[in-house]
C-alpha positions as CSV (number, residue, x, y, z in Angstrom):
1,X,-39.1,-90.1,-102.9
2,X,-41.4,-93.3,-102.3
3,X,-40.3,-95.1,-99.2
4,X,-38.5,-98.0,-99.3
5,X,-39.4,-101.2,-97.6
6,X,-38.9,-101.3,-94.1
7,X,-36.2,-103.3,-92.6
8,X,-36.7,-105.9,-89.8
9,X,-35.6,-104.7,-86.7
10,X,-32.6,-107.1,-86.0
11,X,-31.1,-105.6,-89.1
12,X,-32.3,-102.1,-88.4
13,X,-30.6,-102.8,-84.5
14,X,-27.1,-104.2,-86.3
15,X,-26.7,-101.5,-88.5
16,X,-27.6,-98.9,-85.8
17,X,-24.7,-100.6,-84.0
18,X,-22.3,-100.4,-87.0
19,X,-22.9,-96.9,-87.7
20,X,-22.3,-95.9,-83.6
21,X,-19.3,-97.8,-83.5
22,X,-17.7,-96.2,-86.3
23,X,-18.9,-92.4,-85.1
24,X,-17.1,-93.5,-81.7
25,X,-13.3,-94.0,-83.4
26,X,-14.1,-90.5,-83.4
27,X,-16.3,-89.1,-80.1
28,X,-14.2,-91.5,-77.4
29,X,-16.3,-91.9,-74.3
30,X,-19.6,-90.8,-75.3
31,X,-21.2,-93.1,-76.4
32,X,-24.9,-92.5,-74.9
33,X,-24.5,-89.0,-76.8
34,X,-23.9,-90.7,-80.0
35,X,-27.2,-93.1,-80.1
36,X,-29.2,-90.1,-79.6
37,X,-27.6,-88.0,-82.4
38,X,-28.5,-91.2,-84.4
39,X,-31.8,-92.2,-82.6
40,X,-32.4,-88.2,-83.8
41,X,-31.7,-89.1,-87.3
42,X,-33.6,-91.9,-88.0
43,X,-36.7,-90.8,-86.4
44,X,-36.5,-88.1,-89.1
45,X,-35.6,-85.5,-86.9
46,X,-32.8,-82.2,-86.6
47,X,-30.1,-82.1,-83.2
48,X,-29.2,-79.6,-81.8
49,X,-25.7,-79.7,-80.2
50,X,-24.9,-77.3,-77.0
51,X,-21.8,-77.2,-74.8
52,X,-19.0,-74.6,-74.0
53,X,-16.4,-74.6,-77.2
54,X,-13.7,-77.1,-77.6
55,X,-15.7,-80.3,-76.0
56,X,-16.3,-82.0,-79.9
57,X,-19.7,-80.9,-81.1
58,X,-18.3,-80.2,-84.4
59,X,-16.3,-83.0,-84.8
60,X,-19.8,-85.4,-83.8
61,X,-21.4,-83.7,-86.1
62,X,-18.8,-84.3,-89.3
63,X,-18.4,-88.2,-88.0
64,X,-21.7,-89.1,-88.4
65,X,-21.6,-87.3,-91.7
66,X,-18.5,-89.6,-92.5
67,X,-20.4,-92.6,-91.4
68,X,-22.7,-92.1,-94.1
69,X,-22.1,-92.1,-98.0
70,X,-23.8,-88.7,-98.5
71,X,-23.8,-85.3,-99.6
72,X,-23.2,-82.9,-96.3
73,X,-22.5,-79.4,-96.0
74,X,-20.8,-77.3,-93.3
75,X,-22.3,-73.6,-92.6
76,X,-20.4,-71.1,-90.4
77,X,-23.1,-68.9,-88.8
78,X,-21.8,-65.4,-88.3
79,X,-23.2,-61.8,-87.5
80,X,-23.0,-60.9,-91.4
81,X,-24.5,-64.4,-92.4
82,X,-27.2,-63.8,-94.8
83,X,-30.2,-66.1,-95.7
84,X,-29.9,-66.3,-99.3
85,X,-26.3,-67.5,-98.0
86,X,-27.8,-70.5,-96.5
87,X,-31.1,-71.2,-99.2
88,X,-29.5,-70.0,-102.2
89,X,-30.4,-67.1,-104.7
90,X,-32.3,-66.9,-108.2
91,X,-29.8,-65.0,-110.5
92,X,-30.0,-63.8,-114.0
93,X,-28.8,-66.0,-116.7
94,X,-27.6,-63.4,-120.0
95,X,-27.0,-66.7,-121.9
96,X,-30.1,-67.8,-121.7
97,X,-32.4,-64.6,-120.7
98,X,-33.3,-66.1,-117.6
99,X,-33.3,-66.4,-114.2
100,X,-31.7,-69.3,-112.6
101,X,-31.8,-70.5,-108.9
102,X,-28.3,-71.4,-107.2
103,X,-28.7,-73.9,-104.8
104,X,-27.3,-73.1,-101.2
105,X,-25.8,-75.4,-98.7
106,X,-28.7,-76.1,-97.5
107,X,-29.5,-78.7,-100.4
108,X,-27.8,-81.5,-98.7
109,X,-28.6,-84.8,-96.5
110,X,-27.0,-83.6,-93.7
111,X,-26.1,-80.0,-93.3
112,X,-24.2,-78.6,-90.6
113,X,-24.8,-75.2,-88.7
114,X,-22.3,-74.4,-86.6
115,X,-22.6,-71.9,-83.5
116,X,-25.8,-71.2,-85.4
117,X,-26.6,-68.9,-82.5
118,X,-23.7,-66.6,-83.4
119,X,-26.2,-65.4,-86.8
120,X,-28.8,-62.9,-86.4
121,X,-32.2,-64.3,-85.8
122,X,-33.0,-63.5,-89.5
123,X,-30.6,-65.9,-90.6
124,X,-31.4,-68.4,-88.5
125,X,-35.1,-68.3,-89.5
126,X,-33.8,-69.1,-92.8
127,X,-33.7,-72.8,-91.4
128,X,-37.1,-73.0,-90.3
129,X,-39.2,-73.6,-93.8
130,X,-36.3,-76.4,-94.3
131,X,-36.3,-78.2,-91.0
132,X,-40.2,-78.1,-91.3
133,X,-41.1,-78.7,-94.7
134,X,-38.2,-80.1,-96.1
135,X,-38.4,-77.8,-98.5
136,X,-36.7,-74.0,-99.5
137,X,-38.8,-71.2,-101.3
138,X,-37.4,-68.2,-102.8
139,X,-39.2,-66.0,-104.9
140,X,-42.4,-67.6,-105.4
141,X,-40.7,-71.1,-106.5
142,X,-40.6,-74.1,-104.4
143,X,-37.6,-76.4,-104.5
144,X,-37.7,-80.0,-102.5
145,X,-34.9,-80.8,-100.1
146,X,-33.3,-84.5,-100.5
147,X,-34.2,-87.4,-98.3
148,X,-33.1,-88.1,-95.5
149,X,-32.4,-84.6,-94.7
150,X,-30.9,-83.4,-91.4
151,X,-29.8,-80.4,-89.7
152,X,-27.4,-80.9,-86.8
153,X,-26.7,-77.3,-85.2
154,X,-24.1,-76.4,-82.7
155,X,-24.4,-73.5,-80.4
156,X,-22.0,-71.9,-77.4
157,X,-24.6,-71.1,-74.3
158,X,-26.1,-68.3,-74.8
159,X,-24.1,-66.5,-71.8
160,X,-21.2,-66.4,-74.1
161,X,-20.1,-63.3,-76.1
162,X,-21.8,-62.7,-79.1
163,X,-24.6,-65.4,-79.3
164,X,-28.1,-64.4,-79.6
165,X,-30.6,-66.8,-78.1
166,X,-32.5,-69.2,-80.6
167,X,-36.4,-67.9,-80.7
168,X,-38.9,-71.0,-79.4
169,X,-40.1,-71.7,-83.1
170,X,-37.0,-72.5,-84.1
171,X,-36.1,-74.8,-80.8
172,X,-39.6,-76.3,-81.1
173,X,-38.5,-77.6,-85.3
174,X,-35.3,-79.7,-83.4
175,X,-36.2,-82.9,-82.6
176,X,-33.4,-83.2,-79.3
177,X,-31.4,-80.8,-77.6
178,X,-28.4,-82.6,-76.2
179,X,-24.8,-81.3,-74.8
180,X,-21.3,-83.5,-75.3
181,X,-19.7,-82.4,-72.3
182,X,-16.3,-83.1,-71.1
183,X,-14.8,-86.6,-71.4
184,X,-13.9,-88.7,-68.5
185,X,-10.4,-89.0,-67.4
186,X,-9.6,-92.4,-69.7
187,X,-11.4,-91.4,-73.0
188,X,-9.3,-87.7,-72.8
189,X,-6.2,-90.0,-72.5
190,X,-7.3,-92.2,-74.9
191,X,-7.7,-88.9,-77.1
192,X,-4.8,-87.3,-76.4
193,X,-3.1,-90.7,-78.0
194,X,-5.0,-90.9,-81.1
195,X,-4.8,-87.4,-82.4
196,X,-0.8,-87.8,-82.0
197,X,-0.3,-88.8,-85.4
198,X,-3.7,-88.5,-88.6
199,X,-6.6,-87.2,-87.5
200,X,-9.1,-90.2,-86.9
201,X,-11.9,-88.4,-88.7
202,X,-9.6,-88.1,-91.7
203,X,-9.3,-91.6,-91.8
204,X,-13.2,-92.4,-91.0
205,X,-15.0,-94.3,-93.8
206,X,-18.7,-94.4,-94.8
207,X,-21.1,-97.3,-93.5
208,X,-23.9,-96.9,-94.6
209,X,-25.9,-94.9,-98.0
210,X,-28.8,-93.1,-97.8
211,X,-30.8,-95.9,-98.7
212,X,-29.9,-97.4,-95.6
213,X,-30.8,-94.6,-93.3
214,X,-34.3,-94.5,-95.5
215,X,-34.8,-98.2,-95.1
216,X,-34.3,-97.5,-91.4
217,X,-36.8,-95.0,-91.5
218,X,-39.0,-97.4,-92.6
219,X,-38.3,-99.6,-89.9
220,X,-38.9,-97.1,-87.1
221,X,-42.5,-96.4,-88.5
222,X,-43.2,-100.0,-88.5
223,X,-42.6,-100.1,-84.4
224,X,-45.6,-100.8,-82.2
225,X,-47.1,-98.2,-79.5
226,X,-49.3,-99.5,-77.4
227,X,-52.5,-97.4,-76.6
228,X,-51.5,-96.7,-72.9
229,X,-48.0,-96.0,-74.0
230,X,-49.7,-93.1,-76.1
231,X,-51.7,-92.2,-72.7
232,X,-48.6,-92.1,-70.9
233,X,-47.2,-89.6,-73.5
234,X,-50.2,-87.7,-73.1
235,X,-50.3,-87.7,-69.6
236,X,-47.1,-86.3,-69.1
237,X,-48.6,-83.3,-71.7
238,X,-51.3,-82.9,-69.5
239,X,-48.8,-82.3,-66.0
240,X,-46.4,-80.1,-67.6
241,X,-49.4,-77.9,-68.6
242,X,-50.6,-77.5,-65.7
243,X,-47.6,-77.3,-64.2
244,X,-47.1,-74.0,-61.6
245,X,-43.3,-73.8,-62.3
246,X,-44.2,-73.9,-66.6
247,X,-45.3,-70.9,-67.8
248,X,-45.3,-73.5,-71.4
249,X,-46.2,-77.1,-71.3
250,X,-45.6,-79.7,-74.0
251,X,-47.4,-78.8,-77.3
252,X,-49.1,-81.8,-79.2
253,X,-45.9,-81.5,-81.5
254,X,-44.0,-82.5,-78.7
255,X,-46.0,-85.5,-77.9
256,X,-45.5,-86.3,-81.9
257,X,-41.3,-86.0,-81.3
258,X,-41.8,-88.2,-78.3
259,X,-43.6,-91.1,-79.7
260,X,-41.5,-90.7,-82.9
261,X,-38.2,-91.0,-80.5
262,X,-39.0,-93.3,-78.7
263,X,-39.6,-96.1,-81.8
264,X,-36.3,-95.0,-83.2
265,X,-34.7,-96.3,-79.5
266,X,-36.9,-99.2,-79.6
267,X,-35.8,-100.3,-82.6
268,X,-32.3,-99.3,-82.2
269,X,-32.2,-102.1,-78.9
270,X,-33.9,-105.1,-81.5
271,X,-37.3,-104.3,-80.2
272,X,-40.7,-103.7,-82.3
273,X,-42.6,-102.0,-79.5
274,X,-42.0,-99.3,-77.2
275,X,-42.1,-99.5,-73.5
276,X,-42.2,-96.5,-71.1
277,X,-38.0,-96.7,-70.3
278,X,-38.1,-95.8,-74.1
279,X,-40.1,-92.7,-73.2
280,X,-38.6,-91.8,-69.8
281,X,-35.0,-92.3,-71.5
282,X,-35.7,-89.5,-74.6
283,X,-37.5,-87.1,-72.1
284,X,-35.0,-84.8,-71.4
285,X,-33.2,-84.8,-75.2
286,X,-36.7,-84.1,-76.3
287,X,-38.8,-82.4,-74.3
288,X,-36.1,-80.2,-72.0
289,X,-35.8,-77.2,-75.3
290,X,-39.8,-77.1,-75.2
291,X,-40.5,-75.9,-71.9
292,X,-40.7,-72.5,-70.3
293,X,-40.4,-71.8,-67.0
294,X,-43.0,-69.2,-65.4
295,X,-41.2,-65.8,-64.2
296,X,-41.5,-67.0,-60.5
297,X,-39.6,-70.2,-61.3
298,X,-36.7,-68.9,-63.3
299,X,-36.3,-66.0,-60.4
300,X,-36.6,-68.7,-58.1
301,X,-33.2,-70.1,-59.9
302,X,-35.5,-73.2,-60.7
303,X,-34.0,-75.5,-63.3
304,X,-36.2,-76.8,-66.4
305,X,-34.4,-80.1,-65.6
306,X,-35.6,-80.3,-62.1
307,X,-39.2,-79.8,-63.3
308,X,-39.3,-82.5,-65.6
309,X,-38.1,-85.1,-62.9
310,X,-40.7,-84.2,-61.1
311,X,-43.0,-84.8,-63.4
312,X,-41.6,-88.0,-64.7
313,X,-41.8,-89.3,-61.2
314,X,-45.2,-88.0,-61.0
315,X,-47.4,-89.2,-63.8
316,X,-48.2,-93.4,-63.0
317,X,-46.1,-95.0,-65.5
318,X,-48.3,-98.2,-67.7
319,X,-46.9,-101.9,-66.2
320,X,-47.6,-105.4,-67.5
321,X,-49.1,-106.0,-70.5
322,X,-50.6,-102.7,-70.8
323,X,-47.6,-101.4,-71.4
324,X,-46.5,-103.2,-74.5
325,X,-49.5,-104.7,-76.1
């Protein structure tokens, strides 16, 4: 599908706005973890959603698939999960002596996974040609996935029974990692009241199209970065790499998901340039999943978290007009 003319950002920035408000009739009290699940989307990226059950990942998830006039699908990752579950399979047509392909869930704008770490890692590879190519192929034929096209998995840590951990390929193809965690004293009131009577996501009504999320896509592309914001970015590759406590820096795709990010934010705040809060802010959504501690750290009960601080508050950060023309 050809791209559609971008918007300008004051537009792109209101209809961010109109599609956050609406998600948060739903998700009361977070609202910073809704503008990344949406900064994720329109920077063309997949979210992956981890907390401890019960705290709303699913129901974020299925609001921002509400928000949007599009086709989603729910998948329910199990042990017995196969992949042709999730692709689809090529079956044999006797009416017409052929063999047909039936679609899978996957085929859809925004597909959820949920507690994707509860399949085996089989099945969960099953995602990666998708959230990569955007694209599925089974037996020798290649079939394009719709645009936009998201994956937004949710998964219980992996200390809980019966998860297995998600290999690093498949971390490294989502764009942010980000957790909901447990609302603040007001918001659970405020929850406790609405869910008394319907169920506000029953009663949540699309937004925006597909179009719209595509023209926004547009828009995001179109956002300046600067040359030393790019040296920032790079910079900040360079000190996790040679980190002691990483035992694996940031990859150049990382520095890609960055500077993608980081114009989805910019333009979601009216702006059409990035500055370095825009990095610094997306950081630890994007870059937290990516990095591995060396043996000596994790023994050492370091956290990956701590790490990156350090390294944020390391690396000289561009001022002035350097850092925005």
């Amino acid at each position: 599908m050809a791209r559609q003319r971008p918007l300008d950002i004051n537009s792109f920035a209101e209809r961010f706005e109109a599609i956050a408000t609406n998600v948060e009739k739903v998700i009361r009290g977070k609202d910073e973890v809704v503008r990344l699940a949406l900064t994720c989307m329109v920077a063309e990226g997949h979210l992956l959603i981890e907390d401890v059950p019960g705290v709303g990942k699913t129901s974020l998830a299925k609001a921002l698939a509400a928000s949007l006039d599009c086709e989603w699908r729910r998948i329910q990752f199990t042990p017995d999960l196969l992949p042709s579950d999730v692709t689809g399979v090529t079956v044999y047509n006797r009416a017409s002596s052929e063999f047909d392909f039936r679609h899978g869930p996957v085929f859809a704008e925004i597909v959820l996974a949920d507690e994707i770490n509860r399949a085996s890692p089989r099945t969960q590879s099953a995602l990666l040609e998708a959230m990569e190519e955007r694209q599925v192929t089974v037996d020798t034929s290649t079939y394009r996935l719709p645009s936009p096209f998201m994956v937004i998995a949710t998964q219980n840590p992996i200390e809980h029974q019966g998860t297995y951990p998600l290999p690093d390929s498949q971390l490294d193809r989502f764009l942010m990692r980000i957790d909901v965690g447990y609302p603040d004293r007001a918001s659970e009131v405020d929850i406790l009241e609405s869910r008394s009577g319907v169920e506000p996501l029953d009663e949540l009504r699309p937004v925006a199209t597909t179009s719209d999320i595509n023209a926004m896509v547009g828009a995001a592309h179109s956002v300046h970065v600067a040359p030393s914001i790019r040296s920032y970015i790079v910079d900040l590759a360079d000190t996790t790499r040679g980190h002691p406590a990483l035992a694996l820096g940031m990859s150049p795709r990382s520095s890609l998901a960055l500077q993608r990010a980081a114009r989805a934010r910019a333009a979601s705040l009216g702006r059409d340039y990035v500055i370095p809060d825009d990095v610094k802010s997306l950081a630890a959504p994007v870059l937290e999943h990516r990095l591995t501690l060396s043996a000596e750290a994790d023994m050492s009960g370091t956290d990956v978290s701590e790490v990156l601080t350090e390294v944020l508050s390391t690396v000289p950060v561009p001022t002035g007009r350097a850092a925005t023309g």
